[in-house]
C-alpha positions as CSV (number, residue, x, y, z in Angstrom):
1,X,172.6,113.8,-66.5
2,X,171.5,112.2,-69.9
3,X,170.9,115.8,-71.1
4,X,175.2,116.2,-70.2
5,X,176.1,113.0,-71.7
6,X,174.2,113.6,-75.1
7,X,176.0,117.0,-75.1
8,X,179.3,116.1,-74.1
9,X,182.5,114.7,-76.6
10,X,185.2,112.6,-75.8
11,X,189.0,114.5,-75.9
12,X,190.4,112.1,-79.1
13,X,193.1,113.7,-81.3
14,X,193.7,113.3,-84.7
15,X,197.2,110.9,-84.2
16,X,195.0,108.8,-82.0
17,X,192.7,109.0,-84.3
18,X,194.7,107.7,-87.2
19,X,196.5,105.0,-85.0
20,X,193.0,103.9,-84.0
21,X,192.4,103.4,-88.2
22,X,196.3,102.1,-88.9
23,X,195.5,99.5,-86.2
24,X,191.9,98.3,-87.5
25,X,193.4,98.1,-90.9
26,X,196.2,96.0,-89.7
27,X,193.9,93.3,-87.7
28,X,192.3,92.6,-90.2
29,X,194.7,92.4,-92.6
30,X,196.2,90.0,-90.2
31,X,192.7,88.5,-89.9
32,X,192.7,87.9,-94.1
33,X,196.1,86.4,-93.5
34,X,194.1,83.3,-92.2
35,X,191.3,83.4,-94.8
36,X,190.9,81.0,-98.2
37,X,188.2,80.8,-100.6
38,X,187.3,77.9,-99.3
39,X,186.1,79.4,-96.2
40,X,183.6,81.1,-98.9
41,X,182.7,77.9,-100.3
42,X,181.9,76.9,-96.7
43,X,178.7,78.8,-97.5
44,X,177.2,76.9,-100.3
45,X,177.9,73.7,-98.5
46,X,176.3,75.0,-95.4
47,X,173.5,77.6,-96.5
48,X,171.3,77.1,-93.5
49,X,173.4,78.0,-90.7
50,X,175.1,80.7,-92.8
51,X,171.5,82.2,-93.8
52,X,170.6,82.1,-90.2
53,X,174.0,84.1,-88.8
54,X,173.3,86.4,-91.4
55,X,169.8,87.2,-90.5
56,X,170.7,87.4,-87.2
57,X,173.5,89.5,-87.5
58,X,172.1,91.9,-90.1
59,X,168.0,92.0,-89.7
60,X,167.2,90.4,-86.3
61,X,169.7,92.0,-84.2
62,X,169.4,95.9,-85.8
63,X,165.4,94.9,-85.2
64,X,166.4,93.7,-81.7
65,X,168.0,97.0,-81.3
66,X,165.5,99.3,-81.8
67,X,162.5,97.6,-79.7
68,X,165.1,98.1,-77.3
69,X,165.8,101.8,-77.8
70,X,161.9,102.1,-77.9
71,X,161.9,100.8,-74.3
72,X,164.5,102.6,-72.3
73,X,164.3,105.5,-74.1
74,X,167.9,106.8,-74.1
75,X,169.5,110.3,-75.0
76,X,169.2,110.4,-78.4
77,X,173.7,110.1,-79.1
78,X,173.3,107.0,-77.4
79,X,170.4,105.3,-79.2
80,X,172.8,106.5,-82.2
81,X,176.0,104.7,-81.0
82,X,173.5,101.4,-80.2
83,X,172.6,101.8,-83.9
84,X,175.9,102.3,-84.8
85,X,177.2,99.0,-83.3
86,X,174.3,96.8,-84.2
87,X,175.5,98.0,-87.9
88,X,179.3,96.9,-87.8
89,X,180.0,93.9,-89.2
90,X,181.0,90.8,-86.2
91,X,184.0,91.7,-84.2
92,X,187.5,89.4,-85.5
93,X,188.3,88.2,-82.1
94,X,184.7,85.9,-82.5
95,X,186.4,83.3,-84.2
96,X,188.8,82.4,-81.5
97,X,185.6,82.7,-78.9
98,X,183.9,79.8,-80.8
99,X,187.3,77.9,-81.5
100,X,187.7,78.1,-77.8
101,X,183.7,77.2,-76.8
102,X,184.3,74.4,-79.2
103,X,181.9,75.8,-81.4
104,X,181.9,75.1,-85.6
105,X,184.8,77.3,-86.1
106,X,184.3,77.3,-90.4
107,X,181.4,78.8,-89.6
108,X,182.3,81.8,-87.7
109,X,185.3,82.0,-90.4
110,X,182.7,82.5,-93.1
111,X,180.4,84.7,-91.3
112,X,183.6,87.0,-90.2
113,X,184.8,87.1,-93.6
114,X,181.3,87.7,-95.4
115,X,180.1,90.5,-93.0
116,X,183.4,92.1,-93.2
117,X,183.6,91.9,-96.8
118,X,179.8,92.9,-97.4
119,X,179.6,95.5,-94.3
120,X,181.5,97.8,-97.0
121,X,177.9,98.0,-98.4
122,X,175.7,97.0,-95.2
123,X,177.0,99.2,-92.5
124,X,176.3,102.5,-93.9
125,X,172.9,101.2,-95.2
126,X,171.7,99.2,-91.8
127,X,172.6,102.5,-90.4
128,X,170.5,105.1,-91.5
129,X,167.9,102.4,-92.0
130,X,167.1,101.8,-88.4
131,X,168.4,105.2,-87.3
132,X,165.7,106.5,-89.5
133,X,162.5,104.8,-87.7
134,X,163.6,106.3,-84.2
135,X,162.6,110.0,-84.1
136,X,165.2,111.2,-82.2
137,X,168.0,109.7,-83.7
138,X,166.8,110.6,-86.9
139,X,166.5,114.2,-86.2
140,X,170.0,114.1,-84.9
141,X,171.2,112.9,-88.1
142,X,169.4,115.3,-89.8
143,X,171.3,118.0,-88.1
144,X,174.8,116.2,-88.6
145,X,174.1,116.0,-92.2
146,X,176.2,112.6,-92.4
147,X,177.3,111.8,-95.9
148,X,176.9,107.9,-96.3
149,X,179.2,108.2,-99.3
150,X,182.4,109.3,-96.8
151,X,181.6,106.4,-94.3
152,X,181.3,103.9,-97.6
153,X,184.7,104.7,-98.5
154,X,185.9,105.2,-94.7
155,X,185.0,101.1,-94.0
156,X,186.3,100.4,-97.5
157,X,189.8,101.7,-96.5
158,X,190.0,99.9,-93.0
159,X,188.3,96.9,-93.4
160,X,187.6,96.4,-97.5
161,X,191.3,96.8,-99.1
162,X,193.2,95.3,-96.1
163,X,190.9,92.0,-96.7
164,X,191.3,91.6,-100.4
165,X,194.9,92.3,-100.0
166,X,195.1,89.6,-96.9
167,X,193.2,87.1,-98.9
168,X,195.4,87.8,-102.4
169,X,199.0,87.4,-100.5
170,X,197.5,84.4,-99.0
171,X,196.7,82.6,-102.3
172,X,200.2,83.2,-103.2
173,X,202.6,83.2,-100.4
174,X,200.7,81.0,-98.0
175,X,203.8,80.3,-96.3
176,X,205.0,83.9,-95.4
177,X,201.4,84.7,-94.5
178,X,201.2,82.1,-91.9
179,X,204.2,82.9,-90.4
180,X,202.8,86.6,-90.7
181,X,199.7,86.4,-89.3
182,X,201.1,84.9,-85.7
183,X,203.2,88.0,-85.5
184,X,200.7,90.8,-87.0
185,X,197.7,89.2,-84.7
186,X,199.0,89.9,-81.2
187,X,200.7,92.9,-82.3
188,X,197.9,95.0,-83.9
189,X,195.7,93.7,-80.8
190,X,198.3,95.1,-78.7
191,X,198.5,98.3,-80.6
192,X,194.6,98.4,-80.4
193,X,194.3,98.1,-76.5
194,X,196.6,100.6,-76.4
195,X,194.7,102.9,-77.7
196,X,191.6,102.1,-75.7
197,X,193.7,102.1,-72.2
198,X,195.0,105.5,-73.5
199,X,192.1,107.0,-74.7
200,X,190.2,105.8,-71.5
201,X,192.9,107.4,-69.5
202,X,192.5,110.5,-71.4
203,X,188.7,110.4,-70.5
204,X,188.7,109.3,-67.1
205,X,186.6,111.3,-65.3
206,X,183.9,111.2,-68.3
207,X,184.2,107.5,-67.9
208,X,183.4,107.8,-64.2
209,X,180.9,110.1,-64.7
210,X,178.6,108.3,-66.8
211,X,179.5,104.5,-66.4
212,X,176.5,103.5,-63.9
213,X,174.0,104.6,-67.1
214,X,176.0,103.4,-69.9
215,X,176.6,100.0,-68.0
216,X,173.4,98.7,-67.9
217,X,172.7,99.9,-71.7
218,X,175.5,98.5,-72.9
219,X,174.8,95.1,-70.7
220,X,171.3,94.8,-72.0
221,X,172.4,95.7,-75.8
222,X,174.8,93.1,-75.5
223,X,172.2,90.2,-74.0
224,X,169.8,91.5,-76.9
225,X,172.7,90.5,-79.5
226,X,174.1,87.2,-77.9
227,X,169.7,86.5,-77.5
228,X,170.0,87.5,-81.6
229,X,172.0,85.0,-82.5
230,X,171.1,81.6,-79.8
231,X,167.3,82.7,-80.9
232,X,167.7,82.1,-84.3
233,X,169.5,79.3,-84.2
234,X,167.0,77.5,-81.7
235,X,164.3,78.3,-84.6
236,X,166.3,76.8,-86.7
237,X,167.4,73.6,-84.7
238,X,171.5,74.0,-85.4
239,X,173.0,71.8,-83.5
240,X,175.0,73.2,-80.1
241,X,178.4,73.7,-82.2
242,X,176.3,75.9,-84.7
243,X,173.9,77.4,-81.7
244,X,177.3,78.6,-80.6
245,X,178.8,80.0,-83.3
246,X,175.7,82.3,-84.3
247,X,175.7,83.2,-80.4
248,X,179.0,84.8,-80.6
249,X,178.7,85.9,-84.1
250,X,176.5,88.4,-83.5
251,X,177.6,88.9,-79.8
252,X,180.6,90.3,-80.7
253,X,181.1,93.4,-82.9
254,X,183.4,95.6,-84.8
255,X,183.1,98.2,-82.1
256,X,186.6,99.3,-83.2
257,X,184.8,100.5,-86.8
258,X,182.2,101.9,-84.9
259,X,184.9,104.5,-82.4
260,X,186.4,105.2,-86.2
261,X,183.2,106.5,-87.7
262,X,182.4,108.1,-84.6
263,X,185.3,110.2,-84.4
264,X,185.6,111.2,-87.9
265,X,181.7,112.1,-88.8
266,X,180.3,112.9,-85.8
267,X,183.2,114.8,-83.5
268,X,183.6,112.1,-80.6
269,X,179.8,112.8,-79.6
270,X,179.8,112.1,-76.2
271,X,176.5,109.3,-75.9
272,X,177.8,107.2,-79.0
273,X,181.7,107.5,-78.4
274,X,181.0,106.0,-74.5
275,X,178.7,103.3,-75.6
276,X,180.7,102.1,-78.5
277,X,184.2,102.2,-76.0
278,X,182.2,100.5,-73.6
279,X,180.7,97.7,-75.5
280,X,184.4,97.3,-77.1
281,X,185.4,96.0,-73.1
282,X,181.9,94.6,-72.2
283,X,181.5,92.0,-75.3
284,X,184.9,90.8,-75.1
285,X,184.0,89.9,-71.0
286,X,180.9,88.5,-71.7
287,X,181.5,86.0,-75.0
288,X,185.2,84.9,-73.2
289,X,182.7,84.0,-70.4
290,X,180.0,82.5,-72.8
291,X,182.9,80.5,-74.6
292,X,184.5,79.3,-71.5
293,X,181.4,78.0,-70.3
294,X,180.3,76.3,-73.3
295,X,183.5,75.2,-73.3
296,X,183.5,73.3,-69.9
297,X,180.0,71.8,-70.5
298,X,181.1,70.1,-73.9
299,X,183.7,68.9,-72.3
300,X,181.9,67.1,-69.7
301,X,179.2,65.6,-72.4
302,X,180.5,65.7,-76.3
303,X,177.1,64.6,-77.2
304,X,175.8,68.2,-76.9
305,X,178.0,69.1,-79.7
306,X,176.2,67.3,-82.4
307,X,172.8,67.9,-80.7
308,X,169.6,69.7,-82.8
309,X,167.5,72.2,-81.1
């Protein structure tokens, strides 16, 4: 069966395929909407915690990744898509997690904003750097012959350009753009669900096929990255609100990018398109239940919140 699933490719057209992009762009143009340069300057105030949620989401949790990969062993397009993920940049819907676990919500602002702005650079990089020291999956992308030019530009155009246009209309019409960003959030979200209950419907029996073996990949990928992240910040004795924030952080990623890139460079390949769909449902379950839990436990003793280690 893993020999099927690493041969096997989603059915994805190329207007679902550009709705899929039209709708990433818009989040997080919506998503800039929000964003002020002193949410960058949050980082200079705050370099600890920042350095830490970097690490974590960048180094430790790509690292993470591939001592996992190492011990289940899975069909080579699937190590790829686990790769793949560990690569985007933290998923937008993060911030409202840690609002909501009544975690340090400047934080995750900053560490959205940074990985999104640097994952222009990082993703394509962190990529074929960890892809590279797995033998199968390098040999796969050997074969595919992936330009990391094209996927530069390709996370440029969704994620770069909408940000730096977000952020500029912002600074000057600060007023429209909060009055914008309530209306552009829920639609583009909307618009993007759409797409994955359509494109699961489309792939339904695929789905069914394959879901017992991608569940428990995608369940322990995810632990690995929510582990990144509450790891880290233990090491570093940030307080619970901070322990929090880095948690979700790098629990939650752009799996949105990560469908896009698949799709365009590598034809919907079967392993990497499932686990990246998957992991777009799975993350969103797990950090709403991580956030309402931390939510209910501050509640009942605020102390935690400002607690080291």
């Amino acid at each position: 069966m893993q020999e099927e699933l690493d041969s096997s490719s989603l059915n994805f057209s190329q207007d679902s395929l550009l709705l899929l992009n039209v709708s990433l762009a818009i989040i997080m143009f919506g998503v800039a909407l929000d964003l002020k340069m002193a949410d960058f300057k949050y980082i200079a105030k705050n370099p600890k915690s920042f350095g830490l949620g970097i690490a974590s989401q960048f180094f430790f949790l790509p690292l993470l990744t591939l001592v996992l990969v190492y011990l289940i062993n899975p069909p080579p397009s699937v190590a790829l898509g686990m790769f793949l993920v560990a690569a985007c940049p933290g998923g937008n819907v993060s911030n409202f997690m840690t609002h909501l676990a009544k975690g340090n919500t400047a934080l995750s602002v900053s560490l959205t904003a940074f990985s999104t702005g640097f994952s222009i650079f990082i993703t394509p990089f962190n990529f074929a750097l960890w892809s590279g020291f797995y033998g199968p999956t390098a040999d796969l992308l050997k074969e595919i012959s992936l330009s990391y030019a094209d996927v530069f530009q390709t996370v440029a155009l969704i994620l770069g350009i909408p940000l730096v246009l977000g952020m500029m209309v912002n600074s000057r019409f600060p007023n429209w753009a909060a009055k914008a960003t309530k209306i552009l959030k829920p639609v583009s979200i909307l618009i993007f669900a759409s797409f994955v209950v359509i494109a699961f419907i489309g792939n339904y029996n695929l789905f069914l096929k394959f879901i017992g073996l991608i569940f428990l990949w995608v369940l322990g990928h995810n632990f690995v990255a929510l582990f990144s992240g509450f790891f880290l910040s233990k090491l570093g004795k940030l307080s619970l609100a901070d322990t929090k924030t880095l948690t979700i952080e790098t629990g939650i990623q752009n799996s949105g990018l990560a469908l896009v890139l698949i799709f365009t460079y590598f034809d919907g390949l079967g392993g990497m398109a499932i686990i990246a769909a998957w992991w777009g449902i799975w993350h969103i379950i797990s950090g709403m239940s991580l956030a309402t839990y931390w939510k209910r436990i501050t509640e009942t003793n605020p102390r935690l919140a400002t607690q080291k280690g």
